[in-house]
DSSP file (Angstrom, degrees, kcal/mol; ACC not computed):
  #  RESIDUE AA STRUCTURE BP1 BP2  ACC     N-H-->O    O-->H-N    N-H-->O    O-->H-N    TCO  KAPPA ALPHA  PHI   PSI    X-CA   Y-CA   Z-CA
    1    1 A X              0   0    0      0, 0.0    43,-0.1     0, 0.0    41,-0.0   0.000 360.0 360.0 360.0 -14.3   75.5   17.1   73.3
    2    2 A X        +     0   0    0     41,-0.1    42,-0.0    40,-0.0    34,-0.0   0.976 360.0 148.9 101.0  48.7   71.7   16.5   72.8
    3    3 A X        -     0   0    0     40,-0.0    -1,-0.0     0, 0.0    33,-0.0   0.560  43.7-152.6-137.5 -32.3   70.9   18.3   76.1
    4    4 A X    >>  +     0   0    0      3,-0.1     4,-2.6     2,-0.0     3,-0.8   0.622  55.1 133.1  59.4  23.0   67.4   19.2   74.1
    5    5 A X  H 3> S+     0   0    0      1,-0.3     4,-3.9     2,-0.2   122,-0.0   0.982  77.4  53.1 -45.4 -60.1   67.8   22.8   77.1
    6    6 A X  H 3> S+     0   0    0      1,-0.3     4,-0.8     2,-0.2    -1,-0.3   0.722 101.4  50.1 -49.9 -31.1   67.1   24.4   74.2
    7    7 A X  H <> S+     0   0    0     -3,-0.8     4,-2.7     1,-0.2     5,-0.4   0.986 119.6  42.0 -63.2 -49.8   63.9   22.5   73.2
    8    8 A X  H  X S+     0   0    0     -4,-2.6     4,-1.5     2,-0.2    -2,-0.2   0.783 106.3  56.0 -91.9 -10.8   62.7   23.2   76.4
    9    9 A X  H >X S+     0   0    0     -4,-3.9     4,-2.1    -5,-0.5     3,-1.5   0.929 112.2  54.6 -65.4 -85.7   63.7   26.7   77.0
   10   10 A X  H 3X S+     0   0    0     -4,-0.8     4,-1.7     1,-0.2     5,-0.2   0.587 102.8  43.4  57.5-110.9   61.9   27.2   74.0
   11   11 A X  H 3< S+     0   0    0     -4,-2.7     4,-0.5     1,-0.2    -1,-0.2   0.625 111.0  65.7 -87.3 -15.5   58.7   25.9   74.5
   12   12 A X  H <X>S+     0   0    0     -3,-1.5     5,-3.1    -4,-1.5     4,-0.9   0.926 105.9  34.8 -31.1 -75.8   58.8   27.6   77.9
   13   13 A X  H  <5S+     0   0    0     -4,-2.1    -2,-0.2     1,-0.2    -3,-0.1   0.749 115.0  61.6 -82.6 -10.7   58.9   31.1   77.2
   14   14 A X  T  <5S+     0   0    0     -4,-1.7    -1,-0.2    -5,-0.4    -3,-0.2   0.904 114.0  37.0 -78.9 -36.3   56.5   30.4   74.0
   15   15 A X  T  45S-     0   0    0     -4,-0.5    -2,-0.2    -5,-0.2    -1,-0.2   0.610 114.4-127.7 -92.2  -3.0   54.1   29.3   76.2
   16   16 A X  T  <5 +     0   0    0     -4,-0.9     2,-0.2     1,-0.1    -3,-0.2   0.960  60.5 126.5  65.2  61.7   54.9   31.9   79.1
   17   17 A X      < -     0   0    0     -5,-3.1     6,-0.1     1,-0.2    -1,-0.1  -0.553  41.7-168.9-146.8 102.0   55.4   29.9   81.8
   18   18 A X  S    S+     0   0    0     -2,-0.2     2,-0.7     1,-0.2    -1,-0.2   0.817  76.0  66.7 -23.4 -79.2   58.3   29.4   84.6
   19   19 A X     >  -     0   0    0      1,-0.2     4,-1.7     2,-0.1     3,-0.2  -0.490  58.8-178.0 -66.9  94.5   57.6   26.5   86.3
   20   20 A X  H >> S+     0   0    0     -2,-0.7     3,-2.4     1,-0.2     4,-2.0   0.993  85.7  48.4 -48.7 -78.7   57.9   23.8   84.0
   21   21 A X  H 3> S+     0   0    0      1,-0.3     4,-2.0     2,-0.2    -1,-0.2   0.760 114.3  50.7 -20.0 -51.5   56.8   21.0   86.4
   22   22 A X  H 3> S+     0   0    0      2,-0.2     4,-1.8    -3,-0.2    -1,-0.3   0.830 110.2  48.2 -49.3 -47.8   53.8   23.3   87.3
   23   23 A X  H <<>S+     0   0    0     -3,-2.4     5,-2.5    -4,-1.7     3,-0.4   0.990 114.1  47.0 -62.2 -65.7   53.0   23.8   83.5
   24   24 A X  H ><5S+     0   0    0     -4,-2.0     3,-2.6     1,-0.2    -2,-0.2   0.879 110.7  48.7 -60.3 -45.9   53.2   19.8   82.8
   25   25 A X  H 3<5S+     0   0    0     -4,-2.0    -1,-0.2    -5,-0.3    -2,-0.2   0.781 118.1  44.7 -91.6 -26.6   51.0   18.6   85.8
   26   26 A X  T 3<5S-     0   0    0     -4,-1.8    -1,-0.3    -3,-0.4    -2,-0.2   0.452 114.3-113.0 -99.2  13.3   48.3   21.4   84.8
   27   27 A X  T < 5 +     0   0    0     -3,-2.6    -3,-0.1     1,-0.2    -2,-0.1   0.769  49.2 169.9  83.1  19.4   48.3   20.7   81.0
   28   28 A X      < -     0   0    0     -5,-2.5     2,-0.7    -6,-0.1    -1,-0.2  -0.221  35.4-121.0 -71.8 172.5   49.7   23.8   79.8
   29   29 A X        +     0   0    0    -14,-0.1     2,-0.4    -2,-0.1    -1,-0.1  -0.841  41.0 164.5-102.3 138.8   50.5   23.4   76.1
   30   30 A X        +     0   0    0     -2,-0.7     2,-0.4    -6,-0.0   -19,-0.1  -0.946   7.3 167.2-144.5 117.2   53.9   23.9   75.3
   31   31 A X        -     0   0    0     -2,-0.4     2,-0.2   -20,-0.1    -2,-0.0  -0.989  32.0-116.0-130.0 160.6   55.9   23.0   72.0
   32   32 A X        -     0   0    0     -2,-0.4   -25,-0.1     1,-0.1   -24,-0.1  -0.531   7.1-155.2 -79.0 146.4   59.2   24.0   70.9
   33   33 A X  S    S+     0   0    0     -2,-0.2     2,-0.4   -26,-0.2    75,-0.3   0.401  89.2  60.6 -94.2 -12.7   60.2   26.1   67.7
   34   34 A X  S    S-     0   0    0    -28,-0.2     2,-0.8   -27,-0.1    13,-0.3  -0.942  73.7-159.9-123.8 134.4   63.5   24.5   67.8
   35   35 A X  E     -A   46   0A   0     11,-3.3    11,-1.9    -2,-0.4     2,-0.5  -0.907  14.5-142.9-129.5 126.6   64.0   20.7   67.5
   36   36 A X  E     -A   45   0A   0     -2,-0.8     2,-0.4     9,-0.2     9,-0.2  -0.573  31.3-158.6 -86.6 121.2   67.0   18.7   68.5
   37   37 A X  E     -A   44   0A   0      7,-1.1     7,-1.6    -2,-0.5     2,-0.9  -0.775  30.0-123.6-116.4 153.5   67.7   15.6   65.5
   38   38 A X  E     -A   43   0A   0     -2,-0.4     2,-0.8     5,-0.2     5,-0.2  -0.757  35.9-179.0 -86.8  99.5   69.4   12.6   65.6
   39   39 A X  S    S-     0   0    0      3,-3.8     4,-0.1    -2,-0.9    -1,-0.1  -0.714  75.1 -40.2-107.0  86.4   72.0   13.5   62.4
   40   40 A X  S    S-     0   0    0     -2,-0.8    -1,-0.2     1,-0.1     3,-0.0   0.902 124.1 -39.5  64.6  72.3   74.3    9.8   62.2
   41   41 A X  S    S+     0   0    0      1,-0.1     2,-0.2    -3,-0.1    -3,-0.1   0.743 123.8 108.9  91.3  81.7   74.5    9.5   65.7
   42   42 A X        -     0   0    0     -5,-0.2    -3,-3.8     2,-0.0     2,-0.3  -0.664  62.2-137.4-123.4 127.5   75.1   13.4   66.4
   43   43 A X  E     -A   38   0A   0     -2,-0.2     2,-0.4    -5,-0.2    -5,-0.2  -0.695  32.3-178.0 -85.4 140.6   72.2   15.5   68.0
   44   44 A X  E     -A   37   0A   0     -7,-1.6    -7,-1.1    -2,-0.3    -9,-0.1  -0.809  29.1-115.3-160.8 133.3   71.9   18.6   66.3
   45   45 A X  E     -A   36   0A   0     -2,-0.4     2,-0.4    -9,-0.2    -9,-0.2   0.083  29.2-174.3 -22.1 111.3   70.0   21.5   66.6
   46   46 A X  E     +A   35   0A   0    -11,-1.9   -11,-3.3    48,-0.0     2,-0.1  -0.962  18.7 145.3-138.4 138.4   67.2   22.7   63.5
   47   47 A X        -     0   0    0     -2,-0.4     2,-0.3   -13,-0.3    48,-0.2  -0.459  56.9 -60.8 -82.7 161.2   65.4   25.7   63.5
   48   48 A X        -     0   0    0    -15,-0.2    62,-0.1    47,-0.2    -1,-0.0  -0.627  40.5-162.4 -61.0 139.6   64.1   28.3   61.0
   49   49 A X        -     0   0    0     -2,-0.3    -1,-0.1     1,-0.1    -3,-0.0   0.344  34.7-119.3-114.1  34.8   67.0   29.8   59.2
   50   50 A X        -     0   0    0      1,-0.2     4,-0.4    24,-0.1    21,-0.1   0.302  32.4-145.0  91.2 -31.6   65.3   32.6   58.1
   51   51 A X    >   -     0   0    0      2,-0.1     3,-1.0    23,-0.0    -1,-0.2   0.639   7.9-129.4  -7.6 105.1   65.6   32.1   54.5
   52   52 A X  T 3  S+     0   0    0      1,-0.3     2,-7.9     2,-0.1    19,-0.0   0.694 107.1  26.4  -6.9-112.7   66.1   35.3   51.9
   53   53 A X  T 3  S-     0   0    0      1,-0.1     2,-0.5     4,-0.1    -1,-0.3  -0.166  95.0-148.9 -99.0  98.7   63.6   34.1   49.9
   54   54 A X    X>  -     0   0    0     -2,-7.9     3,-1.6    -3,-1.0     4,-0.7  -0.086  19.3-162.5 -69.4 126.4   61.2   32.0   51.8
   55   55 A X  H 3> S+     0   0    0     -2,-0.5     4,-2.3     1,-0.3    -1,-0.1   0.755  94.8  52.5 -66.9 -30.6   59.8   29.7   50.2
   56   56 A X  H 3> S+     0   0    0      2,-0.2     4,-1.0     3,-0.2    -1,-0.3   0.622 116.0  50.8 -44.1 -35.2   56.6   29.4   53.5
   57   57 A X  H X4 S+     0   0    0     -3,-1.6     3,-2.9     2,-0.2     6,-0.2   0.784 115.7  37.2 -75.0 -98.4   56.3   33.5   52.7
   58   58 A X  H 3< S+     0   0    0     -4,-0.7    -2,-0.2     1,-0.3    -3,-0.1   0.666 117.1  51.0 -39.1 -45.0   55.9   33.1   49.1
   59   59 A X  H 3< S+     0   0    0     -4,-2.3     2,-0.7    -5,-0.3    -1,-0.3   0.773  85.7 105.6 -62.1 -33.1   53.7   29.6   49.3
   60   60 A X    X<  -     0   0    0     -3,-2.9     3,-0.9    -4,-1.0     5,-0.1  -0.214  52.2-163.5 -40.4  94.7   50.8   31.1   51.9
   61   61 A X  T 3  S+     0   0    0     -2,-0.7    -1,-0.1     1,-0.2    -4,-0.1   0.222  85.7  42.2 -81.1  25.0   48.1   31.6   50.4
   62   62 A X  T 3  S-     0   0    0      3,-0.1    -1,-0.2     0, 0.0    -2,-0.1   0.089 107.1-110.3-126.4  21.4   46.8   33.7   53.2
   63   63 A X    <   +     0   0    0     -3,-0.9    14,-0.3    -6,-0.2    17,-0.1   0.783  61.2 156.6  56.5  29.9   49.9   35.7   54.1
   64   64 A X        +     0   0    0     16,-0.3     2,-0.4    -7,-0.1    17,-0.1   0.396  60.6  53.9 -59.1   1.0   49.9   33.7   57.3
   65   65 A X  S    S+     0   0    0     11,-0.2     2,-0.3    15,-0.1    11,-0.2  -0.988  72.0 171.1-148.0 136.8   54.0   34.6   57.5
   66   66 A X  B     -B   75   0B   0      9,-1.8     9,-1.3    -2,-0.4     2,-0.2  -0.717  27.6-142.7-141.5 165.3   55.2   37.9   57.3
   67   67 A X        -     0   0    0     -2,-0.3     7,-0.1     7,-0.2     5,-0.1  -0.734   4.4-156.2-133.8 119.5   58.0   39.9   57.7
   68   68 A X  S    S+     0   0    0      5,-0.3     2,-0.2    -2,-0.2     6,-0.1   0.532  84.1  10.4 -56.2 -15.1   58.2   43.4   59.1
   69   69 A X  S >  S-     0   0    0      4,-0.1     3,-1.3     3,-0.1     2,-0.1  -0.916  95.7 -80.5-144.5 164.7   61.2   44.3   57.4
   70   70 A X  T 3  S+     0   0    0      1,-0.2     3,-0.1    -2,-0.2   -18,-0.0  -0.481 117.5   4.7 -54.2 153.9   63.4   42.9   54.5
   71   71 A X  T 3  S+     0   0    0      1,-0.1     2,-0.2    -2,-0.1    -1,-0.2   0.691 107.4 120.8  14.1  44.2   65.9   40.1   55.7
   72   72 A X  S <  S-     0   0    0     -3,-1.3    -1,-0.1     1,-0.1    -3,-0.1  -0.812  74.3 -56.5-114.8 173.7   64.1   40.4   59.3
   73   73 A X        -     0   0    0     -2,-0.2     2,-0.8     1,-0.1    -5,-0.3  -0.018  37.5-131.4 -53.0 141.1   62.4   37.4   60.7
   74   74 A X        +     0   0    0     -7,-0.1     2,-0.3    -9,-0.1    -7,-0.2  -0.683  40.7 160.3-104.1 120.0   59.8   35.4   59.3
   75   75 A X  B     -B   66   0B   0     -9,-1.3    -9,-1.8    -2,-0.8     2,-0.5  -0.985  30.6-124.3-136.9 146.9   56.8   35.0   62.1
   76   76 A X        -     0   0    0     -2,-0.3     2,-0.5   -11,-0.2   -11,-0.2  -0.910   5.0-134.8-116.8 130.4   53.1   34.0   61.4
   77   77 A X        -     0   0    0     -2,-0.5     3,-0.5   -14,-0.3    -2,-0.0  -0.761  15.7-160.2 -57.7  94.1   50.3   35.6   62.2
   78   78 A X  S >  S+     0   0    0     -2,-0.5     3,-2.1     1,-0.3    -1,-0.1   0.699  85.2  67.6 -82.6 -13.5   48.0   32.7   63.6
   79   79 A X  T 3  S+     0   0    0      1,-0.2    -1,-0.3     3,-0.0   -15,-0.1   0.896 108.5  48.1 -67.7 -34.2   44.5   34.6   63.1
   80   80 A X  T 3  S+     0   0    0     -3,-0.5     2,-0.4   -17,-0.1   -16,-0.3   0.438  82.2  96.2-102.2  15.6   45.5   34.2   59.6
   81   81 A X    <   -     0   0    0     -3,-2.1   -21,-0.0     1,-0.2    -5,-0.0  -0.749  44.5-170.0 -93.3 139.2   46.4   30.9   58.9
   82   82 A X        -     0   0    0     -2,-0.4    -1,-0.2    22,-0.0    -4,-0.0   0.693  45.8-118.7-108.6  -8.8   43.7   28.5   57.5
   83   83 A X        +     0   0    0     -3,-0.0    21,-0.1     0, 0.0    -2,-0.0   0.822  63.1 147.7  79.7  48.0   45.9   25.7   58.0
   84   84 A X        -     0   0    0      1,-0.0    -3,-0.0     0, 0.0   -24,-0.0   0.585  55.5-136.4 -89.5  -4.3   46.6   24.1   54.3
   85   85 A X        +     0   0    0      1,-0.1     4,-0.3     3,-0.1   -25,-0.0   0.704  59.7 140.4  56.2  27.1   50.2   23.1   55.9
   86   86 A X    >>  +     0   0    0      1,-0.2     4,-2.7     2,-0.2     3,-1.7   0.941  65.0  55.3 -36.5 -57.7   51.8   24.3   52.7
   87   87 A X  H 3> S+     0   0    0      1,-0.3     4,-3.1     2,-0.2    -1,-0.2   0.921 103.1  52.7 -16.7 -69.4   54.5   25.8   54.6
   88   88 A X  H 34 S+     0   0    0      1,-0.3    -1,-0.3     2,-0.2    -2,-0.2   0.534 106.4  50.1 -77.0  11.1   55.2   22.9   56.2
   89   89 A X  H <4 S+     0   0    0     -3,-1.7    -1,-0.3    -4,-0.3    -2,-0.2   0.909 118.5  40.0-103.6 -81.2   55.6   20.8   52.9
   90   90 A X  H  < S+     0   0    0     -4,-2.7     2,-0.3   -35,-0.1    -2,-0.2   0.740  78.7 112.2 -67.0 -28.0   58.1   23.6   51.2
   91   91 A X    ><  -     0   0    0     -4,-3.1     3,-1.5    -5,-0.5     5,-0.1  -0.346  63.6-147.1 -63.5 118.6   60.3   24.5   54.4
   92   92 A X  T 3  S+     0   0    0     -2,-0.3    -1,-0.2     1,-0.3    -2,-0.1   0.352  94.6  43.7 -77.7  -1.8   63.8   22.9   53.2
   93   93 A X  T 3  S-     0   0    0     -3,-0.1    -1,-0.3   -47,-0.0    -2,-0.1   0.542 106.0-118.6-126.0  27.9   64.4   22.2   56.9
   94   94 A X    <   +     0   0    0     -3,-1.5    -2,-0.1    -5,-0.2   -46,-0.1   0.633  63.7 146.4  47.0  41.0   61.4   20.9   58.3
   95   95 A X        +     0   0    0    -48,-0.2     2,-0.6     1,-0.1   -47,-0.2   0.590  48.0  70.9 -60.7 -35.5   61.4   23.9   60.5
   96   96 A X        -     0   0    0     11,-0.1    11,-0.2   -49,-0.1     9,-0.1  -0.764  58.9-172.8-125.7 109.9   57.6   24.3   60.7
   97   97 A X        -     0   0    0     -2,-0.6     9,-2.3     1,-0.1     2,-0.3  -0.375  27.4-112.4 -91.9 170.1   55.2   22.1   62.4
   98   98 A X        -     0   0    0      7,-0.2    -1,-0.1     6,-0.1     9,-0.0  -0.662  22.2-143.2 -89.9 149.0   51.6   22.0   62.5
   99   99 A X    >>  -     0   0    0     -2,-0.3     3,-1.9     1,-0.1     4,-0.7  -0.297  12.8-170.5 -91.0  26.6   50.2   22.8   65.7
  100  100 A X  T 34 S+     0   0    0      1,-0.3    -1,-0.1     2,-0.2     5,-0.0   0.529  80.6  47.8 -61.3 -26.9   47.2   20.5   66.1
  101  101 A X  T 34 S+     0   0    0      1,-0.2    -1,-0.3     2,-0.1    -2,-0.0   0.998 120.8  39.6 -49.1 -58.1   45.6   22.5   69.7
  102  102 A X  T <4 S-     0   0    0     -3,-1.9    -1,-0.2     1,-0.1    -2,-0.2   0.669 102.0-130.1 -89.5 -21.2   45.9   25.8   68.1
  103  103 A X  S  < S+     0   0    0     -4,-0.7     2,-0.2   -20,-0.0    -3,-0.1   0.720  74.6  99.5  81.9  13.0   44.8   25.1   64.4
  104  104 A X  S    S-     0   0    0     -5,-0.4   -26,-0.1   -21,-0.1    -7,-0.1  -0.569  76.9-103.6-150.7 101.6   48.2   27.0   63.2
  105  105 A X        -     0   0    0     -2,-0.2     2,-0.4     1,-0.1    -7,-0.2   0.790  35.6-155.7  71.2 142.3   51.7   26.5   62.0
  106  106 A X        +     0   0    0     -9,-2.3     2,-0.3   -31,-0.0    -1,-0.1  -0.911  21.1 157.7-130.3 160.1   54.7   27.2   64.6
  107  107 A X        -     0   0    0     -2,-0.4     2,-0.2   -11,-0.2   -73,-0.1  -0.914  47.4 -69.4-164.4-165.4   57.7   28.0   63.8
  108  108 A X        -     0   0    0    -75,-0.3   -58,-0.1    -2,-0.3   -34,-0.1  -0.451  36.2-177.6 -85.6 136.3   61.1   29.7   65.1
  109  109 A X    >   -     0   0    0     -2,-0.2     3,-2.1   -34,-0.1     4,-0.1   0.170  43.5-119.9-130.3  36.8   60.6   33.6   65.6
  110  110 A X  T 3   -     0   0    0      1,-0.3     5,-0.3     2,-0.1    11,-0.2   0.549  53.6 -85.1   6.8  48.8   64.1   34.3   66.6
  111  111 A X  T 3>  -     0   0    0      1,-0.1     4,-0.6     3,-0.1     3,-0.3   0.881  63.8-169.4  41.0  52.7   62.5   35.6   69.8
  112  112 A X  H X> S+     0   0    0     -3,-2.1     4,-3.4     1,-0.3     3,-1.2   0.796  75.7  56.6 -48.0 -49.0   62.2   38.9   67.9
  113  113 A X  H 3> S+     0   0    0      1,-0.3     4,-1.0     2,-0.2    -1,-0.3   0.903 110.0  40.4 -33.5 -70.2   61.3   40.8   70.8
  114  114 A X  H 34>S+     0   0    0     -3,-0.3     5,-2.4     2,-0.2    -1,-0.3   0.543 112.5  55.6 -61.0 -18.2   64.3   40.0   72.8
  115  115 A X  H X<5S+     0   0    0     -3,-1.2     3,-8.6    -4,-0.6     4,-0.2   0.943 113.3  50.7 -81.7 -54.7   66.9   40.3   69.5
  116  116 A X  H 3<5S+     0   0    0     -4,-3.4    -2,-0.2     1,-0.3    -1,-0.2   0.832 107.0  45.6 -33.3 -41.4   65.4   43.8   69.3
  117  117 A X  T 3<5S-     0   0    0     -4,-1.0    -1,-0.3     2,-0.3    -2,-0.2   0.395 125.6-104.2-105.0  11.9   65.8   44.5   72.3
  118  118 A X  T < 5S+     0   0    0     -3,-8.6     2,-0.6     1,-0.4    -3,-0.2   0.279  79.5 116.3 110.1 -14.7   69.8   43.1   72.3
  119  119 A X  S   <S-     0   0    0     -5,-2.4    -1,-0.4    -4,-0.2    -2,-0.3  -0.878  71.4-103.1-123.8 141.8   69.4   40.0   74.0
  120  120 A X        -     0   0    0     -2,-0.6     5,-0.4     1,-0.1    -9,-0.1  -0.460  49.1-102.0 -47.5 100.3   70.0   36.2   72.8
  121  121 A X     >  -     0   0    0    -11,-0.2     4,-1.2    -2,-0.2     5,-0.2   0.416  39.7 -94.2 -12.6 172.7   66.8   34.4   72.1
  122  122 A X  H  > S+     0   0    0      2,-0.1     4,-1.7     3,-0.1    -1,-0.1   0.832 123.2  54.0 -62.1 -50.6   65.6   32.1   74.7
  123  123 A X  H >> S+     0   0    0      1,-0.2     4,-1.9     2,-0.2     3,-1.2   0.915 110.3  51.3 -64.7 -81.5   67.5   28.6   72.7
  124  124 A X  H 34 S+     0   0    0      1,-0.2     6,-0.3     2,-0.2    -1,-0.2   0.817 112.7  42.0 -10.8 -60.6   70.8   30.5   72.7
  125  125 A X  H 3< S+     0   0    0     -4,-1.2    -1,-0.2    -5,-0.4    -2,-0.2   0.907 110.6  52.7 -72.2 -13.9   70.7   31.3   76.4
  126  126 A X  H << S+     0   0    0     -4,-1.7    -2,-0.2    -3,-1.2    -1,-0.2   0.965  89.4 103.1 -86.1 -58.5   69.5   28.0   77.7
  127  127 A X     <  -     0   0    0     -4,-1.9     3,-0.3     1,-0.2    -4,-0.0   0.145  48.7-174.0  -9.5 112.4   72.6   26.3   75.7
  128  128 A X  S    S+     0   0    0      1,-0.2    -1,-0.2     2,-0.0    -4,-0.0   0.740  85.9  50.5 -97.1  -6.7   75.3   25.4   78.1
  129  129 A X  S    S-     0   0    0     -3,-0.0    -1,-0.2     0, 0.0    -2,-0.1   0.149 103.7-126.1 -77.3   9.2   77.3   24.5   75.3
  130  130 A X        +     0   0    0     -3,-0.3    -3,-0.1    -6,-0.3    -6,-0.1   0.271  57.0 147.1  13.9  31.2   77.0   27.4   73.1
  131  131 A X        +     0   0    0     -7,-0.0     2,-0.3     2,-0.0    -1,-0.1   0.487  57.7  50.6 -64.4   0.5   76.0   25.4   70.4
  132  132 A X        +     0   0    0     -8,-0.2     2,-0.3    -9,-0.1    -2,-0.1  -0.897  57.3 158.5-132.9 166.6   73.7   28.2   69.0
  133  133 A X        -     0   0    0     -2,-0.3     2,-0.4     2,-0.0    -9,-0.0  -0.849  34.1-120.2 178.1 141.8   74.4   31.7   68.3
  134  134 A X        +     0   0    0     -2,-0.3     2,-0.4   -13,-0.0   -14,-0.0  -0.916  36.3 170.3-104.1 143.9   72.9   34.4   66.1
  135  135 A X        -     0   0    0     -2,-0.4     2,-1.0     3,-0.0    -2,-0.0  -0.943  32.5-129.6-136.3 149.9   74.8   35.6   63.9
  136  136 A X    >>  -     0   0    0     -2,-0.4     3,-2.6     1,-0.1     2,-1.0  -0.721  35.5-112.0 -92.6  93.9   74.4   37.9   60.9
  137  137 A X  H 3> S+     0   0    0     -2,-1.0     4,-1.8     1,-0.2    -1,-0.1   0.366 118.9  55.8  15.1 -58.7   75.9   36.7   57.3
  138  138 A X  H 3> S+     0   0    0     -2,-1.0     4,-2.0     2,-0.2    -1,-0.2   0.858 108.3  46.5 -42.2 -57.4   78.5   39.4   57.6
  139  139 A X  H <> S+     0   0    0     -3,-2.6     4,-1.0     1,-0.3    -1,-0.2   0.632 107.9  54.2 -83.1  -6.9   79.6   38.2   60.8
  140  140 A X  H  X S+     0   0    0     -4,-0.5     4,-3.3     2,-0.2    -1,-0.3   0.828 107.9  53.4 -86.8 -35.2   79.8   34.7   59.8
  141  141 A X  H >X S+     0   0    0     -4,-1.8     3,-3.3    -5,-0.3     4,-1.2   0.914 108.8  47.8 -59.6 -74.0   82.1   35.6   56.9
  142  142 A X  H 3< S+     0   0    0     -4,-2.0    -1,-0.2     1,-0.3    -2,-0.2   0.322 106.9  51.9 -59.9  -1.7   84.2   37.2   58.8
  143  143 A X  H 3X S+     0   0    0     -4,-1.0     4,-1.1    -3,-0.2    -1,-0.3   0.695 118.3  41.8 -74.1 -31.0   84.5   34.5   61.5
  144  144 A X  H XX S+     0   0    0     -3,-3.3     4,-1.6    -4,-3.3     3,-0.6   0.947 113.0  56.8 -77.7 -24.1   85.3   32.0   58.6
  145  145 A X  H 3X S+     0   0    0     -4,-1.2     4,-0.9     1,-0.2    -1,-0.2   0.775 113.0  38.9 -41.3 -38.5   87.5   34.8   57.0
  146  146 A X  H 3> S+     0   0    0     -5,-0.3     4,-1.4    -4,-0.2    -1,-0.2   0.626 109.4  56.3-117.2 -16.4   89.6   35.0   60.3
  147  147 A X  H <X S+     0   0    0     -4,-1.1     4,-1.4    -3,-0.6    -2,-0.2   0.800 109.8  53.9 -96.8  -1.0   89.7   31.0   61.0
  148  148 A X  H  X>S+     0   0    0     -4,-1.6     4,-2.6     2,-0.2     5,-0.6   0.871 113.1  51.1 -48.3 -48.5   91.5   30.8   56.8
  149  149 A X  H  X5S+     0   0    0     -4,-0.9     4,-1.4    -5,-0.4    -1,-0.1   0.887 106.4  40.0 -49.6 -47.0   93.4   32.9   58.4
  150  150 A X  H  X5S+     0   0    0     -4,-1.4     4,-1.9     2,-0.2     3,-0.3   0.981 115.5  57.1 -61.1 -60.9   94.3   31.2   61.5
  151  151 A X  H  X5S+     0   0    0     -4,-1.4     4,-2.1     1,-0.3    -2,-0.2   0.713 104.5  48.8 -20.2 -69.1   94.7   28.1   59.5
  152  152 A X  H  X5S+     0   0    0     -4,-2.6     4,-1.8     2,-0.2    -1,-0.3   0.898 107.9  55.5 -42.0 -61.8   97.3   29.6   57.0
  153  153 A X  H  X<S+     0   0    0     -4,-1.4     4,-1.9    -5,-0.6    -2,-0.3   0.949 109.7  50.4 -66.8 -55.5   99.3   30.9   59.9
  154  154 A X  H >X S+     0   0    0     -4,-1.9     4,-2.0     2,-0.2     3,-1.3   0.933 113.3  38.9 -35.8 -76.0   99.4   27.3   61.2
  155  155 A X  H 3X S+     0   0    0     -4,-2.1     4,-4.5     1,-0.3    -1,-0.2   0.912 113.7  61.1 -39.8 -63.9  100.5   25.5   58.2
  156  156 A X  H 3X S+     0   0    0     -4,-1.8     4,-1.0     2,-0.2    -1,-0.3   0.811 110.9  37.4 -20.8 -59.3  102.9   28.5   57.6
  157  157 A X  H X< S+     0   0    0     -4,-1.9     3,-1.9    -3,-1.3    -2,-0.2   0.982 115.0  54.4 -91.6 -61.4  104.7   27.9   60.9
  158  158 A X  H 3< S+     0   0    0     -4,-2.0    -2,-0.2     1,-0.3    -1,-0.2   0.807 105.4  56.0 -39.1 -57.0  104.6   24.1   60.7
  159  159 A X  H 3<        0   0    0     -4,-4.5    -1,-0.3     1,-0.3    -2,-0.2   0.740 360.0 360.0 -33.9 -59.7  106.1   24.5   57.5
  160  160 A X    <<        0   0    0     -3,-1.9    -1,-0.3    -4,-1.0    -2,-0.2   0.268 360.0 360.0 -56.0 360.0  109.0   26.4   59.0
């Protein structure tokens, strides 16, 4: 619905601060990892999506984006970014902004902490529409696996 909760949930907890109101009238710095886009008159959420092989990993030329594990989230390490914006030139969804305050690349870090620790990133929970979700490949087949299904069963009965 364009609600942007998520933007601003977001760029809340990235900047560690409750009181929004408080934050803006004292000039905290806040930007979002998540950006709500105008797609043909639909708002719709874009993020990192993580990409297998990311093309922002491979393109750093100071290994300013990491990952801790294979297929786990790609988060940068700002001490080590020199700020050539390559990233932000290669990311196939214009996931990763320059930062101009901080001198380093943002991007989505699927609230690593909190996934670790079981619980839905900050943009998820702030949704009131549940228009985000992490999800794991696996789980994605098998939610389109099971709405074929549904589908079939429909037609099937209509048929009848």
């Amino acid at each position: 619905m364009g609600c942007r909760a998520c933007e601003t949930a977001c760029a809340r907890a990235h900047a560690g601060v409750e009181d929004i109101e408080k934050a803006l009238l004292e000039g905290v710095h806040m930007r979002p990892r998540v950006h709500v886009v105008d797609a043909e008159g639909h708002p719709v959420p874009v993020q990192c999506q993580q990409c297998e092989n990311a093309p922002c990993m491979a393109v750093c030329p100071s290994d300013a984006l990491q990952r801790d594990e294979e297929g786990g989230p790609v988060y940068t390490v700002p001490d080590k970014c020199v700020g050539c914006k390559l990233c932000v030139m290669v990311c196939p969804f214009g996931a990763i902004t320059w930062d101009e305050p901080t001198g380093c690349v943002i991007k989505c870090d699927v609230c690593r902490d909190l996934v670790e620790a079981g619980e839905a990133p900050f943009c998820v929970a702030a949704c009131p529409t549940d228009a985000l979700a992490v999800a794991q490949p696996d789980e994605l087949s098998a939610q389109k696996r099971r709405g074929a299904a549904v589908q079939t069963v429909h037609v099937v009965q209509a048929a009848d």
